[in-house]
VEXBASE-684651 format. One record per residue (C-alpha): residue number from 1; residue in one letter; x, y, z. Coordinates in steps of 0.02 Angstrom, whole numbers. Example, Ala and Ser with C-alpha at 12.3 -4.5 7.8 and 13.67 -1.06 7.14 Angstrom:
// residues 2
[rec 1,A,[615,-225,390]]
[rec 2,S,[684,-53,357]]
//
This chain:
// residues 190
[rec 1,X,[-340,2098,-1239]]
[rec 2,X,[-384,2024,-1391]]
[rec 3,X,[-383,2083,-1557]]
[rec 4,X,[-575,2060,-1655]]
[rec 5,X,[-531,1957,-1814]]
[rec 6,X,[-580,2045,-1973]]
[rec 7,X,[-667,1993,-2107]]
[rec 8,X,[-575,1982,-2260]]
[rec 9,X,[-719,1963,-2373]]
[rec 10,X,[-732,2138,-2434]]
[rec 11,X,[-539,2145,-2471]]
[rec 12,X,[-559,1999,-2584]]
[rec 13,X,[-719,2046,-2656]]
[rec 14,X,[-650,2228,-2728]]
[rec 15,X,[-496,2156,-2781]]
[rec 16,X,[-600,2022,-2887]]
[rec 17,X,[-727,2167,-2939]]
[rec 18,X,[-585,2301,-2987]]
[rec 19,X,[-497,2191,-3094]]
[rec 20,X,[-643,2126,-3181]]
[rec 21,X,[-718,2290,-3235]]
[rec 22,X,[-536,2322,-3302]]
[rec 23,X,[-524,2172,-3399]]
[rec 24,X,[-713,2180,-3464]]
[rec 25,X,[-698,2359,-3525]]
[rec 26,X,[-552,2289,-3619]]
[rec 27,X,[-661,2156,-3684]]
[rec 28,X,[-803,2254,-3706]]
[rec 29,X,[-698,2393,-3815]]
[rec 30,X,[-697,2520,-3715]]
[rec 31,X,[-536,2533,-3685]]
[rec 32,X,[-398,2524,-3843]]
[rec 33,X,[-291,2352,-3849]]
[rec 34,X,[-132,2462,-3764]]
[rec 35,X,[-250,2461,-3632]]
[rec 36,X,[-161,2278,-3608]]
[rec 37,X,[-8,2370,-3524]]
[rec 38,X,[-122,2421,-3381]]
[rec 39,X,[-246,2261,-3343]]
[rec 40,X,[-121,2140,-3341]]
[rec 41,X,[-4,2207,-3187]]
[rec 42,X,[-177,2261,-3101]]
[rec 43,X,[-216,2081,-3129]]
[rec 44,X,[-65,2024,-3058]]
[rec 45,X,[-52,2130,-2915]]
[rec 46,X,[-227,2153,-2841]]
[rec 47,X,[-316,2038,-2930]]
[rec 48,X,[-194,1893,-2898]]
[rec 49,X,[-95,1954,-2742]]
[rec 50,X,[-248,2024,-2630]]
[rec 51,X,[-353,1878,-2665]]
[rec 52,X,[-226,1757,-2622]]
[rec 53,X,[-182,1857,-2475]]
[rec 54,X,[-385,1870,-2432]]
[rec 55,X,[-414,1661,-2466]]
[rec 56,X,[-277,1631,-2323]]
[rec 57,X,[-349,1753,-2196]]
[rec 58,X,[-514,1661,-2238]]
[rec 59,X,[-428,1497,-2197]]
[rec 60,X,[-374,1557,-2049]]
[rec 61,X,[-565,1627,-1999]]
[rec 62,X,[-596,1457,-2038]]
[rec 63,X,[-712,1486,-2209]]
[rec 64,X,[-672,1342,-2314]]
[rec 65,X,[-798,1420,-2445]]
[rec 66,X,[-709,1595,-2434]]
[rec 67,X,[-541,1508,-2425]]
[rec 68,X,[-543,1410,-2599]]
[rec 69,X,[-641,1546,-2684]]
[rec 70,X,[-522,1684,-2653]]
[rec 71,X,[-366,1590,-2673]]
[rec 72,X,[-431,1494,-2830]]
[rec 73,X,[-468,1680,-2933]]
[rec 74,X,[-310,1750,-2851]]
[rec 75,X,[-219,1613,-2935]]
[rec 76,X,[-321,1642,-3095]]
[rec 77,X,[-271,1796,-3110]]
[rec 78,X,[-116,1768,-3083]]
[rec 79,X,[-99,1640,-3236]]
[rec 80,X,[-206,1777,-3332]]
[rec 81,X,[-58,1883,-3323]]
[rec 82,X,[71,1763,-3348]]
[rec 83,X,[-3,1695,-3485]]
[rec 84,X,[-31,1858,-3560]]
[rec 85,X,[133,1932,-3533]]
[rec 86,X,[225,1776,-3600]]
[rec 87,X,[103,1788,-3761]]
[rec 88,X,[136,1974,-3775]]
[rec 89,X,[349,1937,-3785]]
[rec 90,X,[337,1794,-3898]]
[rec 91,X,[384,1672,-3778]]
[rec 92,X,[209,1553,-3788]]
[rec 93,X,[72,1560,-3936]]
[rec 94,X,[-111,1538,-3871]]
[rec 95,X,[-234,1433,-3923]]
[rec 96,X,[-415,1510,-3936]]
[rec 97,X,[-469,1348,-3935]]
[rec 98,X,[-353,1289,-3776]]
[rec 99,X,[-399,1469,-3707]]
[rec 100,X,[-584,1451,-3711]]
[rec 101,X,[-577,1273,-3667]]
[rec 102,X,[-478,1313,-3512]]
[rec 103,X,[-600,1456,-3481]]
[rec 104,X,[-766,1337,-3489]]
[rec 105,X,[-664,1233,-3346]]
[rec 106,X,[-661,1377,-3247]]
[rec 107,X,[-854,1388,-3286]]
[rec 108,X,[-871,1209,-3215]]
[rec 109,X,[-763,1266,-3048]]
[rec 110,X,[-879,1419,-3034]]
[rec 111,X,[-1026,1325,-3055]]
[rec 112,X,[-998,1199,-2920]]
[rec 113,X,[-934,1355,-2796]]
[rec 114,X,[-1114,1428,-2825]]
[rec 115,X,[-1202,1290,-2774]]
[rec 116,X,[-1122,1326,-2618]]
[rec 117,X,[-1179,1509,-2604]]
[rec 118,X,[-1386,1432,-2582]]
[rec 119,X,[-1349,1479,-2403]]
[rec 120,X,[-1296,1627,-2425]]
[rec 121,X,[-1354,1803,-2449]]
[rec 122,X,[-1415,1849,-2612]]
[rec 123,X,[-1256,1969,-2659]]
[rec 124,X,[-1143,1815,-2659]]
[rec 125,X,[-1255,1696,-2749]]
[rec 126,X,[-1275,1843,-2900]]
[rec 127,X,[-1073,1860,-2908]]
[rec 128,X,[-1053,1659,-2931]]
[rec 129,X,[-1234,1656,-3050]]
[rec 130,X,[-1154,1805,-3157]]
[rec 131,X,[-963,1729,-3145]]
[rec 132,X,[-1014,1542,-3183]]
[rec 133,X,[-1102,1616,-3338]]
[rec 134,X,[-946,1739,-3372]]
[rec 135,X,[-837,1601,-3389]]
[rec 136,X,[-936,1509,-3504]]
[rec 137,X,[-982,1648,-3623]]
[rec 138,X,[-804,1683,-3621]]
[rec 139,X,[-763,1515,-3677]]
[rec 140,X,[-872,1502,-3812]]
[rec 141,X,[-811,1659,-3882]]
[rec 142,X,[-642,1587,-3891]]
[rec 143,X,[-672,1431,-3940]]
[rec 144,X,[-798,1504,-4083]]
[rec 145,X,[-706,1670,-4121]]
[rec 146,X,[-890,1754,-4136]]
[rec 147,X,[-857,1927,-4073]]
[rec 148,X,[-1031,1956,-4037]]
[rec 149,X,[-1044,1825,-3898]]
[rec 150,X,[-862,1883,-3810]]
[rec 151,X,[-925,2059,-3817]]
[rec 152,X,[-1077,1983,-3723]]
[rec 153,X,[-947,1886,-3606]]
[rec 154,X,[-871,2068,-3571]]
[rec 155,X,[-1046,2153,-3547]]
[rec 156,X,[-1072,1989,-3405]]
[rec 157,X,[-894,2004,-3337]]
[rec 158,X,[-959,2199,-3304]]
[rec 159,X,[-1104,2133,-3212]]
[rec 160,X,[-1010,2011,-3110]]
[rec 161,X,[-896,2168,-3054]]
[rec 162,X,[-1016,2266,-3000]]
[rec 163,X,[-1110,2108,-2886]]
[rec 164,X,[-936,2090,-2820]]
[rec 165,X,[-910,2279,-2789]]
[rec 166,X,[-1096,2275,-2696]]
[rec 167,X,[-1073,2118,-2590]]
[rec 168,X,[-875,2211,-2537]]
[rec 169,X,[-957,2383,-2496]]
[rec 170,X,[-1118,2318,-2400]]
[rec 171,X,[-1015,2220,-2282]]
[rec 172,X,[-893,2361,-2258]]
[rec 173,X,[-1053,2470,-2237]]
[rec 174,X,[-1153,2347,-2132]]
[rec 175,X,[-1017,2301,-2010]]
[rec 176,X,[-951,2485,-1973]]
[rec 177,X,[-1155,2544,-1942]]
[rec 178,X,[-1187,2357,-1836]]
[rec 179,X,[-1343,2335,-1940]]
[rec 180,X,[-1410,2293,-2132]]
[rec 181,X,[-1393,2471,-2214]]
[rec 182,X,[-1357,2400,-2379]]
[rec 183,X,[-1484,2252,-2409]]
[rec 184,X,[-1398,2096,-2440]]
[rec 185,X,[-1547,1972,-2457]]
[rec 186,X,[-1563,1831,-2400]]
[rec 187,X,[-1570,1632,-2493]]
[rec 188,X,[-1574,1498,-2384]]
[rec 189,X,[-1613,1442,-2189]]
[rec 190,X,[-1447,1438,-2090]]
//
């Protein structure tokens, strides 16, 4: 008997939208800067970990989409809390410039990664549209040090989050009833 292969999607998708509200309520100023102590192992752990994890069970489902995706912002959030954590003892200085510069990059990756999701449904193309923008707002407010725009970048990140959080729980939802329950929408032919 064979065993049905699972979708990792949703996996991925929560990990990625858990760790983003964390970090954009931290950005946002919601919670205090000791709040640090708390997003950066989350960030680590299920940010990095399960999306790295989720990007090579989507390699081996064959989703070359899913598979850089989820392994590319696993890996970012790994150096988010590397970087962080070697800041926080001392051991590296960071750049807002470098930071923000490095963040716009990200923007460009993100960017290119949504022009993939024009096939897709509608819940995926709104996490990359919201994340490719993220990134970029994020940048900007490092580079510029304006804390009006990286507020803004927070309030996006939040929106991103929740996308992420909808396109995990409707395919959770959708596969365990067999039919749409949660509306998805739909982009493209194919």
């Amino acid at each position: 008997m064979s065993m049905k292969m699972v979708n990792p999607a949703p996996l991925g998708l929560a990990a990625f939208a858990l760790t983003t509200a964390a970090l954009s309520l931290f950005i946002m100023g919601v919670l205090p800067k000791e709040a640090a102590a708390i997003v950066i192992p989350l960030a680590a752990a299920y940010g990095g970990l399960a999306q790295v994890l989720t990007g090579w069970w989507e390699a081996k489902c064959g989703n070359s989409f899913g598979f850089a995706a989820f392994t590319s912002y696993g890996a970012f959030w790994f150096y988010y809390a590397i970087l962080n954590y070697l800041a926080a003892v001392g051991i590296v200085v960071v750049s807002p410039v470098a930071a923000g510069a490095v963040l716009i990059l990200w923007g460009f990756f993100t960017f290119y990664l949504w022009l993939a999701t024009f096939k897709a449904n509608m819940a995926v193309f709104l996490v990359f549209l919201f994340l490719w923008i993220t990134f970029v707002v994020l940048g900007v407010g490092d580079i510029t040090g304006i804390p009006v725009v990286t507020t803004s970048g927070g309030v996006l990140a939040f929106i991103t989050a929740v996308a992420a959080w909808y396109a995990s729980l409707s395919a959770i939802i959708n596969e365990n009833y067999q039919k749409e329950i949660l509306p998805v929408g739909r982009l493209g032919r194919g």
